[in-house]
N, C-alpha and C positions, 0 to 999 in steps of 0.2 A: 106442181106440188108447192105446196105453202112454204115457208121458212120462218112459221112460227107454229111449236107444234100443236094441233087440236087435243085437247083433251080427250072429244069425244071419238076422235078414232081409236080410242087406244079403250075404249068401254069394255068393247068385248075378250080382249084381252087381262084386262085386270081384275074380271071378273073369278078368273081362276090363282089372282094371286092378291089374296086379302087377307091370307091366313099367316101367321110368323111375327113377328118381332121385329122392326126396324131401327137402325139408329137415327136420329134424330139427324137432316145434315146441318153443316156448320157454315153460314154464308158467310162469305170472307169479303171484301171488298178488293182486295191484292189476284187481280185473276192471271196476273203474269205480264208482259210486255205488252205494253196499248198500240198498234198500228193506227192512221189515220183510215176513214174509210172510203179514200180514193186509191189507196194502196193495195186492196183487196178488190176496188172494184175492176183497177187496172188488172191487175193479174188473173181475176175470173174471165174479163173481155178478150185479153191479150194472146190466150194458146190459138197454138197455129192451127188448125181445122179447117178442113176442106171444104167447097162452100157445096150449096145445096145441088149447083151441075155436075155435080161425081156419082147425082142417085137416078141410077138405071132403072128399069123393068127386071123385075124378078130378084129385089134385092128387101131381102126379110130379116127383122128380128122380132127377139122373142123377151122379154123381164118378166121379172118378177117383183114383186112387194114382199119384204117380211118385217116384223117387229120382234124383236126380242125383250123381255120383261126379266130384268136381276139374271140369274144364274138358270132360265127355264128355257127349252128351246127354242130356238126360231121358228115361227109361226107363219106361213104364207098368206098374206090375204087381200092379193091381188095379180091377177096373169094377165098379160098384153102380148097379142100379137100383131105385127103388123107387117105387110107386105104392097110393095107397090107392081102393083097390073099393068099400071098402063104409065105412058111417057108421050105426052106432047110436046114438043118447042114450039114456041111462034117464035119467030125471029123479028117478024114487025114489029111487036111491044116488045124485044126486050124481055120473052118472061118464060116459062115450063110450067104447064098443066101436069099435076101427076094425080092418077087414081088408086088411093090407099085401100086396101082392105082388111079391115081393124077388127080383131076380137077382144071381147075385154072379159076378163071373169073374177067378180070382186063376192070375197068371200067374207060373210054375218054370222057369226055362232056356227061356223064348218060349213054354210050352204052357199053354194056358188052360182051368184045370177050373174047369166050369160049373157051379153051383149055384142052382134054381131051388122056390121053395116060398112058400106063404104063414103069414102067422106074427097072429096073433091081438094087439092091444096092448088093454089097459084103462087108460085115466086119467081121474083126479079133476077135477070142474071146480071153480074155483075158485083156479085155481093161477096165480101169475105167469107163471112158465115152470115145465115140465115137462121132463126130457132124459131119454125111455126111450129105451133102448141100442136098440131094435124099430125107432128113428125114426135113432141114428145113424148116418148113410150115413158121415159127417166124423170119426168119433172126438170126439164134444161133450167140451169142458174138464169135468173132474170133480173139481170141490176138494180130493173127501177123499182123491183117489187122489195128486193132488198133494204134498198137503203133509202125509201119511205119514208119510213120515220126521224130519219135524222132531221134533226132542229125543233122534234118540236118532242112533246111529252108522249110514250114515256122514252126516254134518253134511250140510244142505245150504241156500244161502244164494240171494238175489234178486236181483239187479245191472239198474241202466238202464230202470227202466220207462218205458215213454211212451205214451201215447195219444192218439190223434191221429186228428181227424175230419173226414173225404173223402168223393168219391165213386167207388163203386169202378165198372169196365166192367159193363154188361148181358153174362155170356156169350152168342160167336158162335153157339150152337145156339139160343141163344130168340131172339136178334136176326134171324135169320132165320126163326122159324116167321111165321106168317100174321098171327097176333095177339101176335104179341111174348112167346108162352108167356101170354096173359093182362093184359100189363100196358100200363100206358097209353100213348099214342103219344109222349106226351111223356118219360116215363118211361125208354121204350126206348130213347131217342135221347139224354135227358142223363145216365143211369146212377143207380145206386142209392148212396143217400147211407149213411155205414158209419161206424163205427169199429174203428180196426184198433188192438191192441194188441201192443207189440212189450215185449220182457223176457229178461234172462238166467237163468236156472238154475244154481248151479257146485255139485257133489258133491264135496265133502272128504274125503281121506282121511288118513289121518299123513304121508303122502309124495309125494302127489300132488292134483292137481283137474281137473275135466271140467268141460266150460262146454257147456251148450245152448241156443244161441238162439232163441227161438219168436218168430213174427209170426201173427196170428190177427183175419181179419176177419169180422165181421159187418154184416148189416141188416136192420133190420124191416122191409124193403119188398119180402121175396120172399117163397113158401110158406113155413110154419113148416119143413119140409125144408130146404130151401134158406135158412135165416137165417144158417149159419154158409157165409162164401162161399170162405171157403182158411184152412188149419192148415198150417203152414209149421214148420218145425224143420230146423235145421242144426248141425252138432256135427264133431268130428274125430274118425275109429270107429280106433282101433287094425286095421291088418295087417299082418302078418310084421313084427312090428318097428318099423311107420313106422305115421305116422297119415298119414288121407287124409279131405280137404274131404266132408261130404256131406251133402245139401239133399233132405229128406222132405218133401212136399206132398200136402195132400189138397184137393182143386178142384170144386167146382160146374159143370160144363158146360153143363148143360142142366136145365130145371124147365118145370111147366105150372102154373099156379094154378087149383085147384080151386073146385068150383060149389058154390056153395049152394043147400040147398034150394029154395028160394025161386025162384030164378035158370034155372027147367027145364033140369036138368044134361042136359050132354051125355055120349057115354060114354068113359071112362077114356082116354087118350092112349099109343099105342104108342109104347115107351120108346125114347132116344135109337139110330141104325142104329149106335155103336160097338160095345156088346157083342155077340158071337156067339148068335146061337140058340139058345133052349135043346131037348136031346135028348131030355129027358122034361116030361109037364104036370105041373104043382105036383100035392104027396100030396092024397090026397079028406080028408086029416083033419089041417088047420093046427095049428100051435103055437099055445098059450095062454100069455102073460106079462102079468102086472099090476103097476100100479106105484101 
């Protein structure tokens, strides 16, 4: 996911909110305490996260996309599932072969095109954490995609970091499966311990500034999928004139923790009942990406 927000994803949504009286807003220049943006990038790199040899066979989760427009409700319009089938080690390179099998269903004016396939990931062992894109259900924070722009035009600066360490809810679809999605009785009941990082973004230009809020939780105590548990982004998008409030989330709903060899797996967990069906079985010949 981008971290600058498109306009045009937000089309179909604003389409129903054109109507009312806005206040005009007021760009300030004072967006609160300026961080450096190696202070934000440290601390996005720096949570402790399990690397990518903790993701078994049979280990699933499920998001979701929604955007929220002013005071109107959240809108869903986008479902990912994803499940890993299969688990190779090579121990000679150094690496783990895993076969994902990905549903995607992105929703246009209410209609939901399905997408269903498997896709091939390779990674290195050895790795603190690993973020192939094959694994991000959530859009994973990407430093370099980040912090790009800095030095050249148009400027872009850090305002208000904070971090702050909670626990965040067990989502309702594993709190109700049989075994908590895998996790401990205990666990399910007093929630997953996180930290959540909240931070401004503001884009300079000679005449104007954009401010984008992000909140973004994590924690080591779910699937390596599931570690990032909501990407949060709020911003004011320009239409016809006026700007209007709008709150982009990507959510965790549902996960299974995967078996270990060891552990006589059981087989793969059919994915969350929100996404629609898919109308074709995955291609006979997956994607291959390496990272």
């Amino acid at each position: 996911m981008g971290f600058y927000m498109k306009k045009s994803i937000f089309a179909g949504v604003f389409a129903i909110f054109l109507a009312g009286c806005l206040k005009p807003p007021e760009f300030k220049k004072d967006y609160g305490p300026e961080v450096p943006p190696e202070a934000v990038q440290k601390v996005m790199t720096s949570v402790n996260l399990p690397s990518a040899e903790n993701i078994y066979q049979g280990e699933f989760v499920y998001t979701e996309k929604s955007i929220r427009v002013e005071t109107l409700a959240p809108e869903v319009i986008n479902q990912n599932a994803m499940t890993v089938v299969k688990r190779v080690d090579n121990d000679a390179e150094g690496s783990i072969n895993f076969t994902i099998l990905k549903k995607n269903v992105e929703f246009v004016k209410g209609q939901g095109k399905i997408s269903v396939f498997e896709e091939n990931v390779k990674v290195r062992k050895a790795k603190k954490r690993e973020l192939p894109a094959a694994f991000s259900a959530l859009g994973y924070f990407a430093a370099d995609e980040m912090f790009k722009p800095l030095g050249v035009k148009p400027r872009v600066s850090f305002h208000n970091l904070k971090v702050v360490k909670g626990v965040e809810p067990v989502p309702l679809l594993v709190q109700i499966r049989e075994n908590c999605g895998g996790l401990s009785a205990d666990r399910c009941q007093s929630g997953l311990n996180s930290v959540r990082i909240n931070f401004d973004q503001v884009v300079w230009s000679d005449s104007d500034s954009e401010k984008t809020s992000y909140s973004i939780a994590y924690t080591p105590e779910t699937p390596y999928l599931a570690n990032q548990l909501q990407f949060c982004l709020q911003a004011l998008i320009p239409v016809q004139g006026q700007r209007v409030n709008v709150i982009q989330c990507d959510e965790v709903k549902d996960f299974v923790v995967g078996t270990p060899p060891s552990a006589n797996p059981t087989p793969a967990p059919v994915p969350a009942p929100n996404p629609p069906p898919a109308p074709n079985p995955p291609p006979s010949e997956p994607k291959t990406t390496s990272f």
